[in-house]
TILONU-927472 format. One record per atom (N, C-alpha, C, O): residue in one letter; atom name; x, y, z. Coordinates in pm, 1 decimal, decimal comma, always signed. Last residue first. Example, Ala and Ser with C-alpha at 12.3 -4.5 7.8 and 13.67 -1.06 7.14 Angstrom:
# residues 2
[site "s"; "N"; [+1285,0; -225,0; +708,0]]
[site "s"; "CA"; [+1367,0; -106,0; +714,0]]
[site "s"; "C"; [+1290,0; +3,0; +787,0]]
[site "s"; "O"; [+1340,9; +113,8; +803,9]]
[site "a"; "N"; [+1319,0; -569,0; +780,0]]
[site "a"; "CA"; [+1230,0; -450,0; +780,0]]
[site "a"; "C"; [+1320,0; -330,0; +780,0]]
[site "a"; "O"; [+1423,6; -331,9; +846,5]]
***
This chain:
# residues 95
[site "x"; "N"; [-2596,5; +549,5; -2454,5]]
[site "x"; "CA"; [-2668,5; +538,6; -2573,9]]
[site "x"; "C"; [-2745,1; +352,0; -2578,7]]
[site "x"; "O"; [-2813,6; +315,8; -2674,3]]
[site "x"; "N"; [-2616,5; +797,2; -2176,7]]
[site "x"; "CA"; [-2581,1; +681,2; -2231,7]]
[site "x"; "C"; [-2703,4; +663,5; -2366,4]]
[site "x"; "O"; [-2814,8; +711,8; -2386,7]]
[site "x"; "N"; [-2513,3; +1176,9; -2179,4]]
[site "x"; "CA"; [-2645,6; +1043,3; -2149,9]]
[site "x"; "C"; [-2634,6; +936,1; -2217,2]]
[site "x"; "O"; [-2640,8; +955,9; -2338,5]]
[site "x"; "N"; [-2254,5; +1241,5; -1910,1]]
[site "x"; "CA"; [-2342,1; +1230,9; -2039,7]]
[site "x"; "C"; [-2439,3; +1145,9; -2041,5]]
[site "x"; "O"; [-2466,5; +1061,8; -1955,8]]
[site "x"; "N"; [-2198,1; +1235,9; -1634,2]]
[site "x"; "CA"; [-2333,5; +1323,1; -1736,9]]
[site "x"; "C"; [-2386,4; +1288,1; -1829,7]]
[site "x"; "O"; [-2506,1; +1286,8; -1858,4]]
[site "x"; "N"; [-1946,3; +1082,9; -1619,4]]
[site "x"; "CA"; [-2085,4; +1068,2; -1532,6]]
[site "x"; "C"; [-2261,3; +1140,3; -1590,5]]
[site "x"; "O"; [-2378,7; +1104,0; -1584,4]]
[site "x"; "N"; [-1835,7; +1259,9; -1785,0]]
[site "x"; "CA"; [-1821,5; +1108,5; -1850,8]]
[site "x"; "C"; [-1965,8; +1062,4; -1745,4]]
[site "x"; "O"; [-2069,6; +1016,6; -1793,1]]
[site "x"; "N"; [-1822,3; +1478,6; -1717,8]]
[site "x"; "CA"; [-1861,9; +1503,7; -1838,0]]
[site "x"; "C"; [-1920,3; +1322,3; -1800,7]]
[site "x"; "O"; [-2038,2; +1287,2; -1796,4]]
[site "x"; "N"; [-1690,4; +1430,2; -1430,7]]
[site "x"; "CA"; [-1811,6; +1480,9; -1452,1]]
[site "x"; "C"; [-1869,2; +1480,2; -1586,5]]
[site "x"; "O"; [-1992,0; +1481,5; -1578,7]]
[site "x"; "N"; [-1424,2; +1349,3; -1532,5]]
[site "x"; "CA"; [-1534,0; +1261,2; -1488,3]]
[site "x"; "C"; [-1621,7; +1303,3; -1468,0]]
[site "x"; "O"; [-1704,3; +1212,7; -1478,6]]
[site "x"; "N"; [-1292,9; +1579,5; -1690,4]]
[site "x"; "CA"; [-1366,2; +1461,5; -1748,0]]
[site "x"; "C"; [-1453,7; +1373,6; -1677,1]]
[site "x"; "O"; [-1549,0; +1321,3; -1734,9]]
[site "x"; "N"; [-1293,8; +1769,6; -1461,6]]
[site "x"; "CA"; [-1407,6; +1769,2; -1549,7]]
[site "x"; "C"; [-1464,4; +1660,7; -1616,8]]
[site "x"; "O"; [-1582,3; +1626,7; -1627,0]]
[site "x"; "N"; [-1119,0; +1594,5; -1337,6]]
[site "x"; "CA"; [-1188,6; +1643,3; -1255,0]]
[site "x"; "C"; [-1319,8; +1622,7; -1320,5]]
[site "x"; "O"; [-1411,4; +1544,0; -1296,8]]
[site "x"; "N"; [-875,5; +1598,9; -1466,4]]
[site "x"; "CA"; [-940,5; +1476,7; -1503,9]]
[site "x"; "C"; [-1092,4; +1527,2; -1407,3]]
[site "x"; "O"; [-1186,1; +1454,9; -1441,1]]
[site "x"; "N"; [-909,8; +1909,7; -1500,9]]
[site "x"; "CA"; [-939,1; +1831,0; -1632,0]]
[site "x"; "C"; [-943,4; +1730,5; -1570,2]]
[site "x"; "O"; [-1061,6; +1701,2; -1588,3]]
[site "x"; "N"; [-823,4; +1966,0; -1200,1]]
[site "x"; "CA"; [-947,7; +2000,3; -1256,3]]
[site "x"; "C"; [-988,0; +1969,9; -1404,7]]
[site "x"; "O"; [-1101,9; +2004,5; -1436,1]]
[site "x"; "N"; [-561,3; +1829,5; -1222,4]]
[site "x"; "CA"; [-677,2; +1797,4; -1122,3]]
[site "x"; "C"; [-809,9; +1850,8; -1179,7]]
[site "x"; "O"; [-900,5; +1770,8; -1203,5]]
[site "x"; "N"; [-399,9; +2019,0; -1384,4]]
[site "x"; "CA"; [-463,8; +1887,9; -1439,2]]
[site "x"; "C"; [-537,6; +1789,9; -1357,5]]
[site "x"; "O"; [-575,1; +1682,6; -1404,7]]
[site "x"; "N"; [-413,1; +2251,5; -1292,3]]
[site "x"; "CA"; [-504,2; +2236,3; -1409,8]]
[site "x"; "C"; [-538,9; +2105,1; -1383,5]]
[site "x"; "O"; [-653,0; +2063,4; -1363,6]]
[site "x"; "N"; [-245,3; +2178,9; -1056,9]]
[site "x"; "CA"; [-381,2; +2233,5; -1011,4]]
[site "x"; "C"; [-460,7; +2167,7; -1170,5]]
[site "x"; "O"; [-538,4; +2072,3; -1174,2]]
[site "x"; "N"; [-10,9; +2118,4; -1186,4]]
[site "x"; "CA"; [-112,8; +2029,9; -1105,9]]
[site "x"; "C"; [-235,1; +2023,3; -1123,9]]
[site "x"; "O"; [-312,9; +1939,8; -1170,1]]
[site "x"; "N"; [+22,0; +2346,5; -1307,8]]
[site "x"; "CA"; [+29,9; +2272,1; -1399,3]]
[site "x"; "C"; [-70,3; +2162,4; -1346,5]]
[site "x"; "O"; [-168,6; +2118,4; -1406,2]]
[site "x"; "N"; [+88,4; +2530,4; -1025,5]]
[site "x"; "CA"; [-37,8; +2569,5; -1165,6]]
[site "x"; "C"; [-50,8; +2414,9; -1266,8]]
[site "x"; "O"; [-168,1; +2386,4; -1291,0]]
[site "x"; "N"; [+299,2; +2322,8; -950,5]]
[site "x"; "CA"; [+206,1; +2364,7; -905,9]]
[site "x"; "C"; [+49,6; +2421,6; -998,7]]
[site "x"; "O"; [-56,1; +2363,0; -1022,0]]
[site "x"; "N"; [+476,3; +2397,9; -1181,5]]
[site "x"; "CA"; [+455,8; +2252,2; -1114,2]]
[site "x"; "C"; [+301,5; +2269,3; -1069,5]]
[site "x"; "O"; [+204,3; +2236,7; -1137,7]]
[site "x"; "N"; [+507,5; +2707,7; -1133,5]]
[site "x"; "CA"; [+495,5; +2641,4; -1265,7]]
[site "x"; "C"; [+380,9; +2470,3; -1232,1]]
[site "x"; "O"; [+261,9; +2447,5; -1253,8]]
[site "x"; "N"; [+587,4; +2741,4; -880,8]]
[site "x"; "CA"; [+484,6; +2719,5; -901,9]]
[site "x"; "C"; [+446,8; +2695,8; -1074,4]]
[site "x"; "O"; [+332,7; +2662,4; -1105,9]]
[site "x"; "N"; [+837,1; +2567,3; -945,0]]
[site "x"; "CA"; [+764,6; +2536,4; -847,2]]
[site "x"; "C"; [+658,1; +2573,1; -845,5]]
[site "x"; "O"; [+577,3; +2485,5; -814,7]]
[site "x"; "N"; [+1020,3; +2606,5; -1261,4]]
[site "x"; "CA"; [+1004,1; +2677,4; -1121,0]]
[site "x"; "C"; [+833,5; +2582,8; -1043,7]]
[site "x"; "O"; [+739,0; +2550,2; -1115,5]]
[site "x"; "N"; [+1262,6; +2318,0; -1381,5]]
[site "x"; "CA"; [+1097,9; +2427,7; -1372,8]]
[site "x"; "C"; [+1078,9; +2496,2; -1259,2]]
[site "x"; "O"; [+1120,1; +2448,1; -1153,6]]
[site "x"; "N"; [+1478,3; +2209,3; -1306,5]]
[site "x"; "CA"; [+1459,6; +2299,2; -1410,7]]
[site "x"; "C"; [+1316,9; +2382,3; -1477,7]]
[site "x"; "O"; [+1288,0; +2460,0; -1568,6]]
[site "x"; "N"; [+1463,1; +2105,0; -1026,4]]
[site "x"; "CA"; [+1554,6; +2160,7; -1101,8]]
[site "x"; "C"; [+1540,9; +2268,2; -1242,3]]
[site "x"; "O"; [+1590,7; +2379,6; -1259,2]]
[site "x"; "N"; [+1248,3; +1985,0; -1033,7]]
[site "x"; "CA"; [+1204,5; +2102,1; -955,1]]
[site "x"; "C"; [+1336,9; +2201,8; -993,3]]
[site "x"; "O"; [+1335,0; +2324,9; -994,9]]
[site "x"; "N"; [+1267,4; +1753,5; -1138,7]]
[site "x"; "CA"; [+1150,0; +1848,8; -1257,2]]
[site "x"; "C"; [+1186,1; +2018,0; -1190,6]]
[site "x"; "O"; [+1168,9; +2126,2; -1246,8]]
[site "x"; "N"; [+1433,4; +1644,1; -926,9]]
[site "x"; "CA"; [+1429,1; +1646,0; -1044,0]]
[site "x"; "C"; [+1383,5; +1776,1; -1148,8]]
[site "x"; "O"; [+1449,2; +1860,2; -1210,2]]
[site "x"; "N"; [+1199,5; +1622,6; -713,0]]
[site "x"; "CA"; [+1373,7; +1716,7; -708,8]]
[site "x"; "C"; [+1371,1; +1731,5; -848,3]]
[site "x"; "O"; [+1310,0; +1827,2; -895,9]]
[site "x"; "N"; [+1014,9; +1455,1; -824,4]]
[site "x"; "CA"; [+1009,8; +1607,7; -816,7]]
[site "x"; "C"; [+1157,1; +1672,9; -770,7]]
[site "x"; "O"; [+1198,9; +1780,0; -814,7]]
[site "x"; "N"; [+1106,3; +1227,8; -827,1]]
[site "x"; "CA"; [+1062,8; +1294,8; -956,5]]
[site "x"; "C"; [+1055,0; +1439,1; -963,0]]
[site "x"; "O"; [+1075,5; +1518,5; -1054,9]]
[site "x"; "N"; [+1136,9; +1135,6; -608,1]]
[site "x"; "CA"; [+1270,7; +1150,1; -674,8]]
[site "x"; "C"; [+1252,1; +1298,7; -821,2]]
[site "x"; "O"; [+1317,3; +1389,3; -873,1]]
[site "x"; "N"; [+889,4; +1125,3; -486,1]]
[site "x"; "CA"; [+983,8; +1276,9; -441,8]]
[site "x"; "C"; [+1091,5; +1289,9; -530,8]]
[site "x"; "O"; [+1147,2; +1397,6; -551,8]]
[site "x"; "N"; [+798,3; +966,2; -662,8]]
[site "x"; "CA"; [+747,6; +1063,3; -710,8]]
[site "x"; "C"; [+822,1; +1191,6; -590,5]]
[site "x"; "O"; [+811,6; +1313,4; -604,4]]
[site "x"; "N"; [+973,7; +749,2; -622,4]]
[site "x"; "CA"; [+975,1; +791,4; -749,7]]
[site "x"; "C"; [+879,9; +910,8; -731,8]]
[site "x"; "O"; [+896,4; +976,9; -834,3]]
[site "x"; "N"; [+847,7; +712,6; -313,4]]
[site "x"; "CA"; [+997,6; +759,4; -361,2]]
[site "x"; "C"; [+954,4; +787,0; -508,6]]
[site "x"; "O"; [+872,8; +879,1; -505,6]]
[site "x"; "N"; [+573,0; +618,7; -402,5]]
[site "x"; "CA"; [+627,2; +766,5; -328,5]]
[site "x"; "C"; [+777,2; +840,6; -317,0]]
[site "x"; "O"; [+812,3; +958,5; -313,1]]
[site "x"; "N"; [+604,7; +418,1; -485,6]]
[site "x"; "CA"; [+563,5; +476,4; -553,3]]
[site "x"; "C"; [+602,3; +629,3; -519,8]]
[site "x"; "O"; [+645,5; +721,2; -589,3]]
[site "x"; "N"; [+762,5; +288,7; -281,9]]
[site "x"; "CA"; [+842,5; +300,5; -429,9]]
[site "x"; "C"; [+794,5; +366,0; -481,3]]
[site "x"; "O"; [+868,1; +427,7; -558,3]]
[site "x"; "N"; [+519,3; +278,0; -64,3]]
[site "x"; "CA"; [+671,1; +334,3; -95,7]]
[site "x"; "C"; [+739,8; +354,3; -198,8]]
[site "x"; "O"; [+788,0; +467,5; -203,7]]
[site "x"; "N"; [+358,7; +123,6; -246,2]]
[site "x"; "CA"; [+316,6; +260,3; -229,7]]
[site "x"; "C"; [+445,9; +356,4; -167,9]]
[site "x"; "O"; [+471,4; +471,0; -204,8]]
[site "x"; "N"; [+475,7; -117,5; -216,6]]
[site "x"; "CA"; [+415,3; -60,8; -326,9]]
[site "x"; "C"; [+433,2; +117,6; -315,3]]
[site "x"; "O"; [+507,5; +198,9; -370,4]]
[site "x"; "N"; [+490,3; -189,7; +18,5]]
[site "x"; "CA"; [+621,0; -168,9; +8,1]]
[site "x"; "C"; [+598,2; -88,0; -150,4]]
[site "x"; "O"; [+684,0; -12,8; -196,5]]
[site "x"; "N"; [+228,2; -166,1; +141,6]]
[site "x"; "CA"; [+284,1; -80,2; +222,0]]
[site "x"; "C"; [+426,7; -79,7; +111,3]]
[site "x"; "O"; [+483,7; +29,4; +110,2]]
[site "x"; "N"; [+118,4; -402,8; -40,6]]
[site "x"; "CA"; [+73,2; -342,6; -77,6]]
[site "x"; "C"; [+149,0; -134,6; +7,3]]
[site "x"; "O"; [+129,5; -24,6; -44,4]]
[site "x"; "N"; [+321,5; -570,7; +126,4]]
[site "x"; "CA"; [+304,2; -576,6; +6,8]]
[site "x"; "C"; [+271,7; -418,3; -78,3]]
[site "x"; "O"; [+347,4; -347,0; -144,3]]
[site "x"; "N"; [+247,2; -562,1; +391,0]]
[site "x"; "CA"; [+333,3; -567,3; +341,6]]
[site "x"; "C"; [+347,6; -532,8; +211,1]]
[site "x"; "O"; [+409,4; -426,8; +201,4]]
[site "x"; "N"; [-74,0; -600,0; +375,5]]
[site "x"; "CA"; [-63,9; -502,3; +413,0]]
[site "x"; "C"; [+124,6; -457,4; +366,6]]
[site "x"; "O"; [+146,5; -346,4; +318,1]]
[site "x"; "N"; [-23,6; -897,8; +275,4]]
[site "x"; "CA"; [-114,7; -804,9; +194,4]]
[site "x"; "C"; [-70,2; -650,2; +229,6]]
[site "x"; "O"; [-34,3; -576,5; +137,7]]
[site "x"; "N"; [+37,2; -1006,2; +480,6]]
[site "x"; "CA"; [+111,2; -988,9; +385,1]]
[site "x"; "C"; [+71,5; -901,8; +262,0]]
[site "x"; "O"; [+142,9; -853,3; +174,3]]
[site "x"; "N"; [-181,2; -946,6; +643,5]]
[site "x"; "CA"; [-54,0; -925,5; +723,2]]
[site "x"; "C"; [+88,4; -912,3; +579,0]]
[site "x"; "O"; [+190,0; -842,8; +577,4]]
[site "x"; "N"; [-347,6; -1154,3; +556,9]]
[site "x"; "CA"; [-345,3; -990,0; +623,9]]
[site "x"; "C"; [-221,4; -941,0; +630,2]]
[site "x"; "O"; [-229,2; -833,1; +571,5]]
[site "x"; "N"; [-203,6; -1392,1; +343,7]]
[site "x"; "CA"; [-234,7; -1328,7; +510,9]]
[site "x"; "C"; [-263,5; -1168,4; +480,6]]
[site "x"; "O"; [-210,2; -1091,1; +401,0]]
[site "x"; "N"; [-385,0; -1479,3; +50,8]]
[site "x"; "CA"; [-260,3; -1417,1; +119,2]]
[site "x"; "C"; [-312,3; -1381,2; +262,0]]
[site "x"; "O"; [-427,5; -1350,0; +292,1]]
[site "x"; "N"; [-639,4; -1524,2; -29,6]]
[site "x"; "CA"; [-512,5; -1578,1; -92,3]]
[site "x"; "C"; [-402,4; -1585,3; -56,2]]
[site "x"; "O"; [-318,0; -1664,6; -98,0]]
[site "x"; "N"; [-823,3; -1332,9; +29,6]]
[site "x"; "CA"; [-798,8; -1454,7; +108,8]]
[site "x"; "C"; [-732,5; -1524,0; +98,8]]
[site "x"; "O"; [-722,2; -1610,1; +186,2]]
[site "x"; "N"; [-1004,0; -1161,9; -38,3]]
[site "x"; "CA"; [-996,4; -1254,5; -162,5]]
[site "x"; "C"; [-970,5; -1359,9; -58,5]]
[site "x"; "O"; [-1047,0; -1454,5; -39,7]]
[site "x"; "N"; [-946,5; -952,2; +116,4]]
[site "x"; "CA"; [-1065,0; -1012,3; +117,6]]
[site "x"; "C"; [-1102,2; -1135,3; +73,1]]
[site "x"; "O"; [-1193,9; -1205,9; +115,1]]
[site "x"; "N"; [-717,4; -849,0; +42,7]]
[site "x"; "CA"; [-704,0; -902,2; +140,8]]
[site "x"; "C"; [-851,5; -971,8; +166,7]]
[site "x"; "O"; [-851,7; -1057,0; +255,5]]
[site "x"; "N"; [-808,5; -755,6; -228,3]]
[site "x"; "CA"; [-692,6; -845,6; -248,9]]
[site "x"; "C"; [-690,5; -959,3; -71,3]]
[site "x"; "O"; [-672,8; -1080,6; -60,0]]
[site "x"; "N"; [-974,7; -562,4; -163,9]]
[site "x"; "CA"; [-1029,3; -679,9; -244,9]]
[site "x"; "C"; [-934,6; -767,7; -223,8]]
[site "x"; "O"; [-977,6; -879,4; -195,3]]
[site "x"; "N"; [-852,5; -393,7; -25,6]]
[site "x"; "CA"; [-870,0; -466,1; +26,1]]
[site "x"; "C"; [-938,7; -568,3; +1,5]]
[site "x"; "O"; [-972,0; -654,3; +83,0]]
[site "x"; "N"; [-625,4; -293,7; -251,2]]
[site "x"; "CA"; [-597,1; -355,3; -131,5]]
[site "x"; "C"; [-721,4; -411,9; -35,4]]
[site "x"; "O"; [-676,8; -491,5; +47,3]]
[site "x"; "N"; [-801,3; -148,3; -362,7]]
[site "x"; "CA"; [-766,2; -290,9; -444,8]]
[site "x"; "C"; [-720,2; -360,9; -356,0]]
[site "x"; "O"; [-749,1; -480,5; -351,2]]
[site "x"; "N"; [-893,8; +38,8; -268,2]]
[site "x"; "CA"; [-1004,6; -49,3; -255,5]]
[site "x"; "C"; [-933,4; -217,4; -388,4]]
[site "x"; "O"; [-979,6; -314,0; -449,1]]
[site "x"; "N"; [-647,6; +183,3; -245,8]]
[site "x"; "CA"; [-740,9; +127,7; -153,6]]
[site "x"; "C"; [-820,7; -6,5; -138,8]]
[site "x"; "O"; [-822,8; -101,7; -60,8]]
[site "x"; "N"; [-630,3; +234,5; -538,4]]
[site "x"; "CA"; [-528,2; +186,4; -464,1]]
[site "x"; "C"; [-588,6; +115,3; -307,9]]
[site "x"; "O"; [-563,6; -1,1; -276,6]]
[site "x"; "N"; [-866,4; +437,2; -558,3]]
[site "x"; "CA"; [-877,0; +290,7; -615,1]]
[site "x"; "C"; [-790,1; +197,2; -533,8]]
[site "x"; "O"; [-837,3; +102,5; -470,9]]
[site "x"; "N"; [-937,8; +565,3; -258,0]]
[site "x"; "CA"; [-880,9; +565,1; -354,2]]
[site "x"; "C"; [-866,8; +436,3; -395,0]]
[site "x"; "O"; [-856,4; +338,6; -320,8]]
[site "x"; "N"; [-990,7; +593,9; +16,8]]
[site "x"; "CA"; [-1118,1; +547,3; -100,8]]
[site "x"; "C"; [-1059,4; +556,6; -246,3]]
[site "x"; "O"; [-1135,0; +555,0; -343,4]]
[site "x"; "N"; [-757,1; +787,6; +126,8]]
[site "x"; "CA"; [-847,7; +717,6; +161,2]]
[site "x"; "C"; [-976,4; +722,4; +19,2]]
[site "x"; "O"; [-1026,0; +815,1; -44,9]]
[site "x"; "N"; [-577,9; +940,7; -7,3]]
[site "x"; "CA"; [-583,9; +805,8; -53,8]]
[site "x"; "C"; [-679,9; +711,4; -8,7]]
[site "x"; "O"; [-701,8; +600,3; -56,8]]
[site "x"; "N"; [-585,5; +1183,4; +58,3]]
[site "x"; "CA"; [-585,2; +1156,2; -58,0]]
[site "x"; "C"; [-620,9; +1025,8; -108,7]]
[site "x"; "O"; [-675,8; +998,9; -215,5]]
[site "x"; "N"; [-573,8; +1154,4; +345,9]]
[site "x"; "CA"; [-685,1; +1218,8; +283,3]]
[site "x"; "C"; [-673,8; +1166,5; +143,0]]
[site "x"; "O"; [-769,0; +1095,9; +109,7]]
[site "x"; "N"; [-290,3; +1097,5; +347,1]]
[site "x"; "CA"; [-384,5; +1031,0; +387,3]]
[site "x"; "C"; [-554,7; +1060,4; +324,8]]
[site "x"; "O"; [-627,4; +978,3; +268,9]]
[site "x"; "N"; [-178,2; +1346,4; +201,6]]
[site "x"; "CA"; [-152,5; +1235,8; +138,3]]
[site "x"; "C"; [-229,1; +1083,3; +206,3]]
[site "x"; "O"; [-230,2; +978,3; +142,0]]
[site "x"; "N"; [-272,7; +1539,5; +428,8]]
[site "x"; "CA"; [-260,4; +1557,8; +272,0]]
[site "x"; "C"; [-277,9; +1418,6; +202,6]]
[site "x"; "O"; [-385,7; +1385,6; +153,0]]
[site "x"; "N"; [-127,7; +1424,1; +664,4]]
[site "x"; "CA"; [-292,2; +1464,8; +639,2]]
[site "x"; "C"; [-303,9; +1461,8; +498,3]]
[site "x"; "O"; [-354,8; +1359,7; +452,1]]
[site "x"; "N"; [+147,4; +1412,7; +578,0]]
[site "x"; "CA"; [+141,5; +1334,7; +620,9]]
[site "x"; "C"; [-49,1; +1304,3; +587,3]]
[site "x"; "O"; [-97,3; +1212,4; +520,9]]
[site "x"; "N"; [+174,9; +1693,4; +529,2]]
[site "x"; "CA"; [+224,2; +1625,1; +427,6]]
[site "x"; "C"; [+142,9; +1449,6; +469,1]]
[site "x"; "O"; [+89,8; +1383,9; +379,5]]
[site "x"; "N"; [+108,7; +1850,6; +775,8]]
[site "x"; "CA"; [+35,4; +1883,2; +680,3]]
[site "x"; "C"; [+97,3; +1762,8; +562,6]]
[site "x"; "O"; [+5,6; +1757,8; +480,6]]
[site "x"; "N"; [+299,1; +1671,2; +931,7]]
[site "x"; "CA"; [+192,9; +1640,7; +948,6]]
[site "x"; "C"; [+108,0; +1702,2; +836,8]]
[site "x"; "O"; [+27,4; +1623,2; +787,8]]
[site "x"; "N"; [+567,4; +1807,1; +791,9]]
[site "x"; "CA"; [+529,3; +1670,9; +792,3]]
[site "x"; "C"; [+412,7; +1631,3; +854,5]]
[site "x"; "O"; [+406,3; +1510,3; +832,9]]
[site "x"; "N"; [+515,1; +2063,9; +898,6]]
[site "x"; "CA"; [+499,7; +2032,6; +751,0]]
[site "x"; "C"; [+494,3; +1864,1; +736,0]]
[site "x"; "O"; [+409,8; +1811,0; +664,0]]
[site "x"; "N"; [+525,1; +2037,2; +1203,7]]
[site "x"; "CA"; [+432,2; +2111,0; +1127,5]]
[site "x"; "C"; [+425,8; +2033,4; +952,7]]
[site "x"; "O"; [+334,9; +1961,6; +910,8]]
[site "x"; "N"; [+755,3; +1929,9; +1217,1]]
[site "x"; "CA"; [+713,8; +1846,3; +1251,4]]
[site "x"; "C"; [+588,0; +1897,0; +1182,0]]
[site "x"; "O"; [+534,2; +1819,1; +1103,3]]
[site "x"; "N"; [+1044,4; +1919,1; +1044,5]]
[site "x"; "CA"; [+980,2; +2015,2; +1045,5]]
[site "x"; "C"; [+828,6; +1939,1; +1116,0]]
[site "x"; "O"; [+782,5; +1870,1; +1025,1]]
[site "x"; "N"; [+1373,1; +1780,6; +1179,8]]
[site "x"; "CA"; [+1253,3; +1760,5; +1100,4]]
[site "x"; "C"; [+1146,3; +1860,2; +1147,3]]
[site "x"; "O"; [+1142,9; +1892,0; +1266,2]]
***
């Protein structure tokens, strides 16, 4: 194992998620009080696995018959459209 790339992968995808909705549902959920800590963190840890498998599965996949930076450029755009839309949607002036 590449220990370099799995920490840039590892930073990446932490960064990403800190304050992320996914976040802040987890800890409404553990706040709520309905469930242990402890099961919440389960739960919400076995979520985000499946999610993360389907999205390495997804990319072998796509990576087969599109080139990589194709993927990549395609990303990038579509980070900076929902990007824009929420700046448009924060701007505009309510009616």
């Amino acid at each position: 194992m590449d220990w370099k790339t799995f920490a840039m992968i590892f930073g990446t995808v932490f960064l990403a998620e800190l304050g992320d909705k996914t976040q802040l549902a987890t800890m409404l959920f553990a706040a709520r009080g309905t469930m242990s800590p402890m099961g919440v963190f389960v739960a919400a840890a076995c979520a985000l696995t499946v999610a993360s498998a389907i999205g390495v599965l997804a990319g072998v996949w796509v990576s087969r018959f599109v080139d990589t930076r194709y993927l990549t450029l395609l990303a990038g755009a579509g980070f900076v459209v929902i990007g824009a839309w929420t700046l448009w949607s924060a701007l505009k002036p309510t009616t």
